[in-house]
N, C-alpha and C positions, 0 to 999 in steps of 0.2 A: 934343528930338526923341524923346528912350526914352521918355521920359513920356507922351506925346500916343500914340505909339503903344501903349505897357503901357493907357493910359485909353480908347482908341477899342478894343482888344483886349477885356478888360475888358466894353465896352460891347454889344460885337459878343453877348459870350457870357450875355450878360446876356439880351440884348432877342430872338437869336435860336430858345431855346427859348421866349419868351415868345409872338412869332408865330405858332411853328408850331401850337401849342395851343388860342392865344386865339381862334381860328376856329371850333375844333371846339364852346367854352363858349360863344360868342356864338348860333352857331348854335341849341345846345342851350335855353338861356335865351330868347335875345329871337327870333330868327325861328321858331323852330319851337314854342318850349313845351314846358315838364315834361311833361305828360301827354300828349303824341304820342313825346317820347322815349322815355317809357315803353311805350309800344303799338308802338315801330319796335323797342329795342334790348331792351328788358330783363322786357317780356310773358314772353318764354319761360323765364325765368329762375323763374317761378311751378311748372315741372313739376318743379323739383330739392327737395333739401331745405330752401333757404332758406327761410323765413317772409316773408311778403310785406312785411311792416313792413322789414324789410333791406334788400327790392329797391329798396322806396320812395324808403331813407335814402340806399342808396347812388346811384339816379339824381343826386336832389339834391345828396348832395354831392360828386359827381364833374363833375358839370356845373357848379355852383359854383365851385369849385374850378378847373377847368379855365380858369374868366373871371375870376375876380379875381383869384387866386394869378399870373396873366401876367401880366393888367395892372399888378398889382403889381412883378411882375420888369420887366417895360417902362421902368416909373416910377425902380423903383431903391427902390422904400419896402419895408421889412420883407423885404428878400430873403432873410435866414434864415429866418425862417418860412415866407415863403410859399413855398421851396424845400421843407424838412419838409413841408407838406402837397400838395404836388405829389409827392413820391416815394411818401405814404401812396397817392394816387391812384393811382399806378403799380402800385403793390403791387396794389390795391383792382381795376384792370382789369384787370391779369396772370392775378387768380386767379378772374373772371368769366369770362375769356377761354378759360380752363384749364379749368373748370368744367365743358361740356357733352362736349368731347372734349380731349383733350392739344396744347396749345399748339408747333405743328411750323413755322410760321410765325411768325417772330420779329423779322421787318421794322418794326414799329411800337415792339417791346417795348423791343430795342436800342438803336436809335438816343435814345431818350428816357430811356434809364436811363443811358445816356450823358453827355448835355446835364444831365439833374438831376445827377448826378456832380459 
């Protein structure tokens, strides 16, 4: 019985950062597209000093990232890595988010640096 419950525990913490995320990459990727991402979240990011080639990289692989790195976590394949590149992503949105004025809202930040935890 410890078992089934340490492996359904386990499972829970597995699969339920991988939902709450995999919506936001699905979204990004297949319903909406790279290049409206680009034009809703990360346009303005052209008036700072990043280079646009950066804005570019990181749309892409934050939104990538976002979809297979869960999916992955879902599945249960390469969960050390695809953990590692889901906390770069965190890093990588923390300091976009930071970027225009100081991050005081920390509702999204937390709770997911949490679950990658």
């Amino acid at each position: 019985m410890e078992s089934t419950a340490r492996t359904f525990g386990i499972f829970f913490l597995r699969t339920l950062p991988g939902i709450i995320v995999l919506m936001q990459g699905w979204g990004k990727v297949i319903s909406w597209g790279l290049p409206k991402v680009y034009e809703m979240w990360f346009k303005d990011f052209e008036k700072t000093f990043l280079p646009k080639w950066i804005i570019w990289s990181t749309a892409y692989y934050t939104s990538y990232v976002e979809l297979i790195a869960r999916i992955l976590l879902i599945v249960g394949l390469f969960r050390r890595i695809a953990l590692y590149f889901l906390a770069i992503d965190l890093l990588i949105v923390s300091f976009g988010h930071g970027l225009p004025e100081p991050i005081w809202d920390l509702q999204h930040v937390i709770p997911r640096a949490i679950l990658v935890a």
